[in-house]
Chimera marker file (.cmm) of the C-alpha trace (Angstrom):
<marker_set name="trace">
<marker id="1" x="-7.395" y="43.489" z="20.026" r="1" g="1" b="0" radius="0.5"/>
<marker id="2" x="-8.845" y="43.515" z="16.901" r="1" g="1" b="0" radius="0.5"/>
<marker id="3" x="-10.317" y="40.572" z="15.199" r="1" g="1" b="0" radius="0.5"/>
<marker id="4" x="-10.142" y="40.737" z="11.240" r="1" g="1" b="0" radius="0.5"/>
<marker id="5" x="-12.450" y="38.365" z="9.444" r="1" g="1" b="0" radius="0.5"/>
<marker id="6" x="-12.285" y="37.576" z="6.114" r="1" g="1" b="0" radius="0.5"/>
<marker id="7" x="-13.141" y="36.907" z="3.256" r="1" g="1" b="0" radius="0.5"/>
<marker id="8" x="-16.533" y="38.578" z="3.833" r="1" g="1" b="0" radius="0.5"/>
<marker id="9" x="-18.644" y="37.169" z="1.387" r="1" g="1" b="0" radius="0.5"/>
<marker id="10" x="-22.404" y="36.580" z="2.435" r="1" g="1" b="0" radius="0.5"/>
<marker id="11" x="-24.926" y="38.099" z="4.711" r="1" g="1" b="0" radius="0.5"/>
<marker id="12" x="-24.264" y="34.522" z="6.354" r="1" g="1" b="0" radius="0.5"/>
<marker id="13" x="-20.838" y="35.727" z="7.853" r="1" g="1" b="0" radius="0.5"/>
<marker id="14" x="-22.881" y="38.153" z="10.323" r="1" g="1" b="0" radius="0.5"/>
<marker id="15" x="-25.006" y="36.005" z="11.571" r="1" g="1" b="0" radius="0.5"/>
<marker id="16" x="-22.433" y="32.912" z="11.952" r="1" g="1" b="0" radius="0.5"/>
<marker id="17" x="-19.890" y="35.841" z="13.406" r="1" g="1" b="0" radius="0.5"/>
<marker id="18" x="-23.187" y="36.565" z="15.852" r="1" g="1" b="0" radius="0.5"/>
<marker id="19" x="-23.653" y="32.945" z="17.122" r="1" g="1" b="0" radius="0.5"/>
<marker id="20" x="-20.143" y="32.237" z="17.691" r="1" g="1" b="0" radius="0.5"/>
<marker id="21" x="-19.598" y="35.806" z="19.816" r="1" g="1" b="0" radius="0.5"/>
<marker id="22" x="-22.920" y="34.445" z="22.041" r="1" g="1" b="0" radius="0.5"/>
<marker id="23" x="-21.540" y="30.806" z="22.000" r="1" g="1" b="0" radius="0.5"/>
<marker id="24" x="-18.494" y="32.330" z="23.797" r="1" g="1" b="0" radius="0.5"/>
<marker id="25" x="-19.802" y="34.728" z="25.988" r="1" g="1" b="0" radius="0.5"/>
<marker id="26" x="-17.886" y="37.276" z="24.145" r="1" g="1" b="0" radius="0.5"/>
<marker id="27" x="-18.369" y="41.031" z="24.122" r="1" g="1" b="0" radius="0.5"/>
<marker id="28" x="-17.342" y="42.131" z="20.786" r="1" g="1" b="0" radius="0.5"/>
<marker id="29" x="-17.479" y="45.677" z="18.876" r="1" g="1" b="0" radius="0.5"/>
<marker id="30" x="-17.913" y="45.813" z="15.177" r="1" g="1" b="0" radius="0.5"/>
<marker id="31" x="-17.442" y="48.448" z="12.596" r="1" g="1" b="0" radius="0.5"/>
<marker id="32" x="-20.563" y="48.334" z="9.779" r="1" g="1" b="0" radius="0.5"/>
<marker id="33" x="-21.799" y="50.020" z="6.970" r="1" g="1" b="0" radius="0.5"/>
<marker id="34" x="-23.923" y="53.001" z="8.239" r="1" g="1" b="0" radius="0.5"/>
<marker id="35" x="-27.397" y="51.824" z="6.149" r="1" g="1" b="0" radius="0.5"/>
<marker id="36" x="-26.963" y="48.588" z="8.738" r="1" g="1" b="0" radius="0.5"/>
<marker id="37" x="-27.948" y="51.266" z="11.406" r="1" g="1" b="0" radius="0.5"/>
<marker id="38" x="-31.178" y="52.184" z="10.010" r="1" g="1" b="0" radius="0.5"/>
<marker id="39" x="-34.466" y="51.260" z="11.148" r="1" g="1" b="0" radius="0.5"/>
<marker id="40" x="-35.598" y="49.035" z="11.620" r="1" g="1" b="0" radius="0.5"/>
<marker id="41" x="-32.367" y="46.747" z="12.720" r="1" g="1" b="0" radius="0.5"/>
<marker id="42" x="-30.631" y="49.934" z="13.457" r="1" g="1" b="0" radius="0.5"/>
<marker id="43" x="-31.236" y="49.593" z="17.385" r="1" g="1" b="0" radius="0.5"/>
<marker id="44" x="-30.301" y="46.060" z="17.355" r="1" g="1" b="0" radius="0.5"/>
<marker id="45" x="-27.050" y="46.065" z="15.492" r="1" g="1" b="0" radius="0.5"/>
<marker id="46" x="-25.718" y="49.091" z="18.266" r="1" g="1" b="0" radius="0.5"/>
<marker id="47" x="-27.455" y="46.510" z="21.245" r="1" g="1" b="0" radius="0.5"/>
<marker id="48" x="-25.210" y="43.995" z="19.596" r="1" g="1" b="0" radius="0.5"/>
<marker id="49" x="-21.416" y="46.442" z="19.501" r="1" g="1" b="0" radius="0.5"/>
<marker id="50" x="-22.062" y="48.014" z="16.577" r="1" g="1" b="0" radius="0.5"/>
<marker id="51" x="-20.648" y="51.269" z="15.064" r="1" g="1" b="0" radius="0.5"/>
<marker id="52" x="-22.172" y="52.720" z="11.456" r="1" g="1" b="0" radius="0.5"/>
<marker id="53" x="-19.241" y="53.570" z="9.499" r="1" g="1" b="0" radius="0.5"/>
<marker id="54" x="-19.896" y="55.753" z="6.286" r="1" g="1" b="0" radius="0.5"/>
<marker id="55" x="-18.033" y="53.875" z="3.698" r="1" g="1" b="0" radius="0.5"/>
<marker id="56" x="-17.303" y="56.913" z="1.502" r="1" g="1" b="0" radius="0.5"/>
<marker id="57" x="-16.768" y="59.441" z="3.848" r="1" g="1" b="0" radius="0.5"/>
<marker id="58" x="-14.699" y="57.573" z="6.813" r="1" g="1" b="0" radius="0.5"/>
<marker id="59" x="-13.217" y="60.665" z="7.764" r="1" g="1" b="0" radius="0.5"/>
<marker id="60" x="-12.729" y="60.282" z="11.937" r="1" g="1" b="0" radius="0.5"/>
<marker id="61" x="-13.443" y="56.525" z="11.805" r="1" g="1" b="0" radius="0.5"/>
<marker id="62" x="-9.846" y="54.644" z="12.663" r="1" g="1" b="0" radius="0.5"/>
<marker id="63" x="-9.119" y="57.874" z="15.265" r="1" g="1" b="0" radius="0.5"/>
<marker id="64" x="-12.395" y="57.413" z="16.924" r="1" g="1" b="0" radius="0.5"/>
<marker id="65" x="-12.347" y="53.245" z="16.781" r="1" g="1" b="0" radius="0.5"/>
<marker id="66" x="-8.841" y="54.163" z="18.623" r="1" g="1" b="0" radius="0.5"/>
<marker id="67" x="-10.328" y="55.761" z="21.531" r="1" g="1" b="0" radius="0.5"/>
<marker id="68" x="-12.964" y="53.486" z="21.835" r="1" g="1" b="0" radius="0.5"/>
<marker id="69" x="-10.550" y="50.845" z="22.194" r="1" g="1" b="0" radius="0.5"/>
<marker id="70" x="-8.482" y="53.277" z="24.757" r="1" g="1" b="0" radius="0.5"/>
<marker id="71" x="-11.512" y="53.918" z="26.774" r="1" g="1" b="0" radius="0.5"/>
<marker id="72" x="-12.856" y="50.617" z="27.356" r="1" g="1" b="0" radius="0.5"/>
<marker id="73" x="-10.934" y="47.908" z="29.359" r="1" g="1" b="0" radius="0.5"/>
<marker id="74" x="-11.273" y="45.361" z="27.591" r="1" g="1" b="0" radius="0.5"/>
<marker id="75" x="-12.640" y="45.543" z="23.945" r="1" g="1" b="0" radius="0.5"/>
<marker id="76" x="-12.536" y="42.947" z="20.517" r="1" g="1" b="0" radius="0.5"/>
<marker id="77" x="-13.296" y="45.107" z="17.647" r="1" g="1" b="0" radius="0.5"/>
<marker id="78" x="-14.534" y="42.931" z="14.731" r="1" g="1" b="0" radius="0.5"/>
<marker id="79" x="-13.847" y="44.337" z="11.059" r="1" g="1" b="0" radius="0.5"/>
<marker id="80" x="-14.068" y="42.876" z="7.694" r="1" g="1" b="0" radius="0.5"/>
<marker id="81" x="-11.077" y="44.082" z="6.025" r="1" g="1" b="0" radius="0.5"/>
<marker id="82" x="-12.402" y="43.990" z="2.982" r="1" g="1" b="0" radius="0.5"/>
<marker id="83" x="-15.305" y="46.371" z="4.030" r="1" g="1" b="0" radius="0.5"/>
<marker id="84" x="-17.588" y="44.650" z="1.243" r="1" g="1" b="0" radius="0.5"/>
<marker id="85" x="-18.950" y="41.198" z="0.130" r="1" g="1" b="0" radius="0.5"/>
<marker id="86" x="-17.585" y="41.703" z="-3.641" r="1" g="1" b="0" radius="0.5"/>
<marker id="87" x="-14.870" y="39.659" z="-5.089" r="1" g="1" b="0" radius="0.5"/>
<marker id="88" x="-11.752" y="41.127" z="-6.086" r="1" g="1" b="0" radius="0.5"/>
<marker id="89" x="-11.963" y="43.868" z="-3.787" r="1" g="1" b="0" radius="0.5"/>
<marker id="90" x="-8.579" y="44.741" z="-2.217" r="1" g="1" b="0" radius="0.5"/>
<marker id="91" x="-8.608" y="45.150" z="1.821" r="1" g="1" b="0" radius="0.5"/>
<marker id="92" x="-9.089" y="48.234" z="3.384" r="1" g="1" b="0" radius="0.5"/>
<marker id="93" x="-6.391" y="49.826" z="5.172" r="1" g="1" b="0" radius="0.5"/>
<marker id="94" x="-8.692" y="51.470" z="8.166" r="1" g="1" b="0" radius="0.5"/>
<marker id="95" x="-8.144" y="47.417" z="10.429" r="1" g="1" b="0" radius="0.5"/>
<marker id="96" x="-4.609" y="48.229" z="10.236" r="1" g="1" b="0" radius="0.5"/>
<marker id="97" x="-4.396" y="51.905" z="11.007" r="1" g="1" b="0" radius="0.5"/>
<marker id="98" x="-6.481" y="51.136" z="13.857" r="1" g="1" b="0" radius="0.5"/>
<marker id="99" x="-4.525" y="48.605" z="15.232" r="1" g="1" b="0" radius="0.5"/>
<marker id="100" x="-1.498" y="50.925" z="14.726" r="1" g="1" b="0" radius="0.5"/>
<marker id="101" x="-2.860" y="53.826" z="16.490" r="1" g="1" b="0" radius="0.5"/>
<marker id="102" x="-4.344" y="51.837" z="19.727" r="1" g="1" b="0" radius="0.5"/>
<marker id="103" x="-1.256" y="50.098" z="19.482" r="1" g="1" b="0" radius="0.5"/>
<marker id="104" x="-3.306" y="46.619" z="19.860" r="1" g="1" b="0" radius="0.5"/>
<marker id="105" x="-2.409" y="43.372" z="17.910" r="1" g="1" b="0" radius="0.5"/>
<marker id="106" x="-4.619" y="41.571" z="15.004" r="1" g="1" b="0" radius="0.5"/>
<marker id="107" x="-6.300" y="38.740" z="15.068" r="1" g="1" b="0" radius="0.5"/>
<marker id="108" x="-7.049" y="37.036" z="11.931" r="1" g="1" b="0" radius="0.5"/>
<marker id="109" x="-9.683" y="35.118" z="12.367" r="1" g="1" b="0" radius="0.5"/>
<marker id="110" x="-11.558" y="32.933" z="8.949" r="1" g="1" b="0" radius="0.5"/>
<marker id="111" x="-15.144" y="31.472" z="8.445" r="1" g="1" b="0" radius="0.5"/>
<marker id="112" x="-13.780" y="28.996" z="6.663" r="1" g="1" b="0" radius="0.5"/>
<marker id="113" x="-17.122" y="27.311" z="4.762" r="1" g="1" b="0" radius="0.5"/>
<marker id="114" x="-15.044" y="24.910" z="3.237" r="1" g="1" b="0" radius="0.5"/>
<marker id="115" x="-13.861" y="23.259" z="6.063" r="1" g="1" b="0" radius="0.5"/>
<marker id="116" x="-17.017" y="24.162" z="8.235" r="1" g="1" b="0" radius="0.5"/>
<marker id="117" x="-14.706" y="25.831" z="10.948" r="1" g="1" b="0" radius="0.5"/>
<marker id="118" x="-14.249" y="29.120" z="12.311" r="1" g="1" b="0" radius="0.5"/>
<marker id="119" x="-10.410" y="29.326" z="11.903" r="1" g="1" b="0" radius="0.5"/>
<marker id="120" x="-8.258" y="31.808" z="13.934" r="1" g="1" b="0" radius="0.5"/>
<marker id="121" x="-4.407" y="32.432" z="13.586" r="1" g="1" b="0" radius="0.5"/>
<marker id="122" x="-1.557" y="33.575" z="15.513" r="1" g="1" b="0" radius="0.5"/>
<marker id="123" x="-1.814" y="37.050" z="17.131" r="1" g="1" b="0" radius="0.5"/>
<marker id="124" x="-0.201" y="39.690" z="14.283" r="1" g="1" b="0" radius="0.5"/>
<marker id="125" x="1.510" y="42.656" z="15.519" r="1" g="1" b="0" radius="0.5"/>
<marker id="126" x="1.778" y="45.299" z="12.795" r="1" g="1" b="0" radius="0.5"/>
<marker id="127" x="5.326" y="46.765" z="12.123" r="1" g="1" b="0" radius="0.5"/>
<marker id="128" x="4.117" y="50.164" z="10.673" r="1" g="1" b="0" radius="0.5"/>
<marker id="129" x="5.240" y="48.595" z="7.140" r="1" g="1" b="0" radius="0.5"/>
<marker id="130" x="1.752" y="48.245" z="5.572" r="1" g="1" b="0" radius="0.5"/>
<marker id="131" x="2.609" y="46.337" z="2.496" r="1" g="1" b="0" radius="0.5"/>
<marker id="132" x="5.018" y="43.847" z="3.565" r="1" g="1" b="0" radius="0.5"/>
<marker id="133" x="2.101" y="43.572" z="6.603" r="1" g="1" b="0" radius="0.5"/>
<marker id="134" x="-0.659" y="42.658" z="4.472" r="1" g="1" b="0" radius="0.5"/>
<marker id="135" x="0.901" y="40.284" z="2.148" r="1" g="1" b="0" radius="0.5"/>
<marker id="136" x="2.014" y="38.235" z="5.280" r="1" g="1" b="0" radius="0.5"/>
<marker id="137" x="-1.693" y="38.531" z="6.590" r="1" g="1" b="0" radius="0.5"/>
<marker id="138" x="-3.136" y="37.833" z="3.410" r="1" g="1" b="0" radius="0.5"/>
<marker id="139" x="-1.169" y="34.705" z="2.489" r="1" g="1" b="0" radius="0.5"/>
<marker id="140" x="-2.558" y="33.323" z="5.869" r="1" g="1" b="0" radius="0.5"/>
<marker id="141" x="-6.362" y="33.255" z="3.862" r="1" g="1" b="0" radius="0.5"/>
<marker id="142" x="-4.701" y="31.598" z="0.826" r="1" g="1" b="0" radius="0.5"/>
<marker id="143" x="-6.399" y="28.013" z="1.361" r="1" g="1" b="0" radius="0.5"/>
<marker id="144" x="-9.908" y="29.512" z="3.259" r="1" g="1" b="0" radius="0.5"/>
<marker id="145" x="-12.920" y="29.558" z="0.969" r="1" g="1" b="0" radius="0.5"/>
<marker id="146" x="-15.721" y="31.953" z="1.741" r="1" g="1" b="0" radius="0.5"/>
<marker id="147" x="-19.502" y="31.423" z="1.444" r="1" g="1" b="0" radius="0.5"/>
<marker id="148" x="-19.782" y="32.861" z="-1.978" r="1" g="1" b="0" radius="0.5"/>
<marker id="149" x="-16.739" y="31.880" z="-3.387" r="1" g="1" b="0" radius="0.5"/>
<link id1="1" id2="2" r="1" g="1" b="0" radius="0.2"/>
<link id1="2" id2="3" r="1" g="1" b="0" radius="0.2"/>
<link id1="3" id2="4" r="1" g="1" b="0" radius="0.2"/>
<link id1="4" id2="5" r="1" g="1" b="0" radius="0.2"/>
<link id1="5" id2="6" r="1" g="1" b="0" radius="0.2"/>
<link id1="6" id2="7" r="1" g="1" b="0" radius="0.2"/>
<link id1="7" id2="8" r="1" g="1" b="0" radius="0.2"/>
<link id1="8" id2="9" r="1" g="1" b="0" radius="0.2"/>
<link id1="9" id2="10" r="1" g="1" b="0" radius="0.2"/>
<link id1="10" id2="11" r="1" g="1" b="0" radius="0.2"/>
<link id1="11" id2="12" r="1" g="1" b="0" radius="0.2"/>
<link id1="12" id2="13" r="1" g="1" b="0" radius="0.2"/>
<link id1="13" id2="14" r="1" g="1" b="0" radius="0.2"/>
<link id1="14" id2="15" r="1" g="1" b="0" radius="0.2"/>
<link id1="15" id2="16" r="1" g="1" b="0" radius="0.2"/>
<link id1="16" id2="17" r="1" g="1" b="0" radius="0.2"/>
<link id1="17" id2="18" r="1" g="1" b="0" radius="0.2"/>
<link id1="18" id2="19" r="1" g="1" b="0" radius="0.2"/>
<link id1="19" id2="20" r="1" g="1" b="0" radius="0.2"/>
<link id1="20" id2="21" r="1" g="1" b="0" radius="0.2"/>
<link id1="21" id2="22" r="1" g="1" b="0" radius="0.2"/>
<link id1="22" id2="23" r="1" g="1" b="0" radius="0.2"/>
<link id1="23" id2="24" r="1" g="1" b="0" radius="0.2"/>
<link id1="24" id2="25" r="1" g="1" b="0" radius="0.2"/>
<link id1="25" id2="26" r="1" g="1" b="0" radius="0.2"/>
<link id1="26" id2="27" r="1" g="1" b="0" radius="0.2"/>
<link id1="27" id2="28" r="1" g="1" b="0" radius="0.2"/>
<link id1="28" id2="29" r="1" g="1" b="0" radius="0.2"/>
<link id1="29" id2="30" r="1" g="1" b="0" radius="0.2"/>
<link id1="30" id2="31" r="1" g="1" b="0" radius="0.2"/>
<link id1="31" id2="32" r="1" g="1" b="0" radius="0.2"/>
<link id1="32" id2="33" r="1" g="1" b="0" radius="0.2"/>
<link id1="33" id2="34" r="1" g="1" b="0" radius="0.2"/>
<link id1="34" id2="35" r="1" g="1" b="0" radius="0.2"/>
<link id1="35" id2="36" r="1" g="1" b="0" radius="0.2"/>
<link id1="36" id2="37" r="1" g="1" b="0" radius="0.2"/>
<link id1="37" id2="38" r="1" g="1" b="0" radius="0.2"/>
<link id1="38" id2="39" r="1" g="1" b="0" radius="0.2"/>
<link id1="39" id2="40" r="1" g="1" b="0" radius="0.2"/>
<link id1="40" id2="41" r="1" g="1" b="0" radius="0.2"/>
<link id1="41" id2="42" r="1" g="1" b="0" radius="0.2"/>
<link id1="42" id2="43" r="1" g="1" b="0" radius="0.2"/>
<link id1="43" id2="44" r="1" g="1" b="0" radius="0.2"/>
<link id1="44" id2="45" r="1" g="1" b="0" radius="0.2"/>
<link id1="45" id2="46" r="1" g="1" b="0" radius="0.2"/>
<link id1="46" id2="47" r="1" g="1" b="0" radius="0.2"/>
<link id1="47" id2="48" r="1" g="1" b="0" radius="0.2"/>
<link id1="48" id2="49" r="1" g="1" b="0" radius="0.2"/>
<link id1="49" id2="50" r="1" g="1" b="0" radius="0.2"/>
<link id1="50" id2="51" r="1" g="1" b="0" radius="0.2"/>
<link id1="51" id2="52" r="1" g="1" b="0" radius="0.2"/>
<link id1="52" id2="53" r="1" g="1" b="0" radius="0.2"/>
<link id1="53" id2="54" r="1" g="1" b="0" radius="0.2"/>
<link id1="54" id2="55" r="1" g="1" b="0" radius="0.2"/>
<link id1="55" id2="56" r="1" g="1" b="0" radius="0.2"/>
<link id1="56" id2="57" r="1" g="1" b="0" radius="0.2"/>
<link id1="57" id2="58" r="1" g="1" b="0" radius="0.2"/>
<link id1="58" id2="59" r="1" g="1" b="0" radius="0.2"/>
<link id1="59" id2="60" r="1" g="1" b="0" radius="0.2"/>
<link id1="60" id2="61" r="1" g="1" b="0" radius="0.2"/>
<link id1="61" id2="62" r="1" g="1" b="0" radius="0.2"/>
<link id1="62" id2="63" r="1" g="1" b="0" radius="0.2"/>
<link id1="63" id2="64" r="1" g="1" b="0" radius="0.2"/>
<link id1="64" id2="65" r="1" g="1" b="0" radius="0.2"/>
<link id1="65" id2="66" r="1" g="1" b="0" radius="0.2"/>
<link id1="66" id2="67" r="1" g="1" b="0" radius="0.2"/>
<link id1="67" id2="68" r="1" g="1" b="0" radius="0.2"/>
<link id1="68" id2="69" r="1" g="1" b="0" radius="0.2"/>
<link id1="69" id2="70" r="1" g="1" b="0" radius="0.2"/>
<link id1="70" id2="71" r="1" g="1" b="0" radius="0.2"/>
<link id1="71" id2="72" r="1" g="1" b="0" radius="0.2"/>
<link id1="72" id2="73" r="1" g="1" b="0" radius="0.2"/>
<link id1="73" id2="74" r="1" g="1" b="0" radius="0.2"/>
<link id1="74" id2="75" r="1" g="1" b="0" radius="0.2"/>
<link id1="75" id2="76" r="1" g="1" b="0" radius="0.2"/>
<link id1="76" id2="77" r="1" g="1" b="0" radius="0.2"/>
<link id1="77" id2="78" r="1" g="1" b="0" radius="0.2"/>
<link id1="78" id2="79" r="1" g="1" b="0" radius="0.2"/>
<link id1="79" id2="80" r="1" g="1" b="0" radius="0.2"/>
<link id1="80" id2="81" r="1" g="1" b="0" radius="0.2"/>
<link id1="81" id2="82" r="1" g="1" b="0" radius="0.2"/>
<link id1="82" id2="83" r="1" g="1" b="0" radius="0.2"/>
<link id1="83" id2="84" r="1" g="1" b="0" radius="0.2"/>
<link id1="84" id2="85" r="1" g="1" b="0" radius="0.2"/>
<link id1="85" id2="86" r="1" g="1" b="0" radius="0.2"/>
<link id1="86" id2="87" r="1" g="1" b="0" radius="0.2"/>
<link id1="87" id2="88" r="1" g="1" b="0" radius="0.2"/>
<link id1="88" id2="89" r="1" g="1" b="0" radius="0.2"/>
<link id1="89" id2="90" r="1" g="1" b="0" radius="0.2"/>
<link id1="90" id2="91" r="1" g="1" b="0" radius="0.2"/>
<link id1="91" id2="92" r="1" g="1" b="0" radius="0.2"/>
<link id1="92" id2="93" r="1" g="1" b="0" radius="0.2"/>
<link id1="93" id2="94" r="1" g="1" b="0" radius="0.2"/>
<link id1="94" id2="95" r="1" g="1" b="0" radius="0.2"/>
<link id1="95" id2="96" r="1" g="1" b="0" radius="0.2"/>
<link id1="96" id2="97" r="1" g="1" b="0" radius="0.2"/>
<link id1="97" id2="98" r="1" g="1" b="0" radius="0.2"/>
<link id1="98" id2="99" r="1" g="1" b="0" radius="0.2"/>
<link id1="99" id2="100" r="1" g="1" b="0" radius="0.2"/>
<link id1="100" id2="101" r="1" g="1" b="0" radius="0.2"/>
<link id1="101" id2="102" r="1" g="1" b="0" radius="0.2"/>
<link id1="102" id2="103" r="1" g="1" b="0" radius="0.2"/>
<link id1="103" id2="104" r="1" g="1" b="0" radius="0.2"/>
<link id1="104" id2="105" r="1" g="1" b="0" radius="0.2"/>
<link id1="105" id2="106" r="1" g="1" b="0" radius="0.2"/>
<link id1="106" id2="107" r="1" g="1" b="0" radius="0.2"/>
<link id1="107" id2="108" r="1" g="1" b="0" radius="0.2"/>
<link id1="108" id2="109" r="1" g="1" b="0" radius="0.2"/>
<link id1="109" id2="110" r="1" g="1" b="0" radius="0.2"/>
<link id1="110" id2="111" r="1" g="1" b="0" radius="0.2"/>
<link id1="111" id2="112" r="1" g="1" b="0" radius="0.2"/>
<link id1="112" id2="113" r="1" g="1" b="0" radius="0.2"/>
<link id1="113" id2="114" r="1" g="1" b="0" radius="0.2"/>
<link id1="114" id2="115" r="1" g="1" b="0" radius="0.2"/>
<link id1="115" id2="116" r="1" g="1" b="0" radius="0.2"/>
<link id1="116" id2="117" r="1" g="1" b="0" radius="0.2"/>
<link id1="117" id2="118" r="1" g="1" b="0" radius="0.2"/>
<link id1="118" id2="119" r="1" g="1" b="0" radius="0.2"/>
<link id1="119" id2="120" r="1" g="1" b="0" radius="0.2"/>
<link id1="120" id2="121" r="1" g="1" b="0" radius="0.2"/>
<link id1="121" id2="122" r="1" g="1" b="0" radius="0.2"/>
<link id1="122" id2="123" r="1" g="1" b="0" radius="0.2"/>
<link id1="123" id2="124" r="1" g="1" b="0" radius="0.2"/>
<link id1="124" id2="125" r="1" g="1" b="0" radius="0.2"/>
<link id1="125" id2="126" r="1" g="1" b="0" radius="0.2"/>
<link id1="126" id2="127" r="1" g="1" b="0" radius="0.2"/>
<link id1="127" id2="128" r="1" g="1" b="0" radius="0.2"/>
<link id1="128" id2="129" r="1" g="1" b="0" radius="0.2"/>
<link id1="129" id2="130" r="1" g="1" b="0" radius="0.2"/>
<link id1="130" id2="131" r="1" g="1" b="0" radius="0.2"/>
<link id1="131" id2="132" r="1" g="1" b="0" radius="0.2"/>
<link id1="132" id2="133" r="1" g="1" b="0" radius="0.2"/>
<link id1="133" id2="134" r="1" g="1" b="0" radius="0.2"/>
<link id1="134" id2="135" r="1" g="1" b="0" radius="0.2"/>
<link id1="135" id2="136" r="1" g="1" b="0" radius="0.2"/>
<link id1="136" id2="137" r="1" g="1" b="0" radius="0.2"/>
<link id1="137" id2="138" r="1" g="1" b="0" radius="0.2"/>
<link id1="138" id2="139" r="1" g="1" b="0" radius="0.2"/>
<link id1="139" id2="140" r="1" g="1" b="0" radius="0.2"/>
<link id1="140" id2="141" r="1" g="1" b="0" radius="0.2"/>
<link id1="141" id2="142" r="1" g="1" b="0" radius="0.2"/>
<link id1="142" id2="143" r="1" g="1" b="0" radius="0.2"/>
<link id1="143" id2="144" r="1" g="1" b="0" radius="0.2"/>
<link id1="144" id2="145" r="1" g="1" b="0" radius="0.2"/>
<link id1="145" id2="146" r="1" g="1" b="0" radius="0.2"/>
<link id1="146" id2="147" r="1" g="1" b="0" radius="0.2"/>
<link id1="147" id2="148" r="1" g="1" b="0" radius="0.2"/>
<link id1="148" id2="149" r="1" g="1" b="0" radius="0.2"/>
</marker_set>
């Protein structure tokens, strides 16, 4: 499945997200922005599941997060739909293709600083109709309050 975590807002988020995967004795897979991958935490963040992702050329990206989820037997693949820690910027649509094309469900999951929990909702299965999708996913993050926020 695929775990989406928002709102993203703090360098915090990783490192909370980090600690919680460990707590559980999760393996999890993340997408991140490829300058995460440099030295010198570049060998860390791949030891950890990690994938660079060039933000502004993406080309390949949701057709090879697809295999990757078709290859392994069991795989989480943690994204930040909103691909940045700005306000006001709309959600990527690259979570949702992905799901769409492994044909695996969502999980929205929340670091909800506000209420000091880690909050995770019902399993989503995408329909194919990507607006009418994300308003029901986004109206689930109406009442969580980010880091920064």
């Amino acid at each position: 499945m695929i775990a989406i975590v928002a709102p993203h807002t703090s360098n915090w988020d990783f490192i909370v997200g980090i600690l919680v995967v460990f707590a559980l004795g999760l393996r999890v897979r993340f997408l991140g922005k490829h300058t995460l991958f440099n030295p010198p935490l570049g060998g860390l963040m791949r030891w950890l599941g990690g994938t660079p992702v060039v933000r502004e050329t993406p080309q390949g990206a949701v057709g090879d997060a697809a295999e990757m989820i078709a290859r392994e037997e069991k795989v989480l693949l943690g994204i930040a739909p909103q691909g940045t820690r700005k306000r006001g910027i709309p959600w990527r649509s690259g979570f949702y293709n992905i799901a769409l094309a492994a044909r695996v469900p969502l999980l929205p999951a929340a670091f909800d600083y506000g209420r000091k929990a880690l909050r995770l909702f019902p399993l989503f299965e995408p329909t194919g109709d990507y607006a009418a999708d994300l308003a029901r996913l986004q109206a689930l993050y109406d009442d969580v309050r980010g880091r920064n926020c």
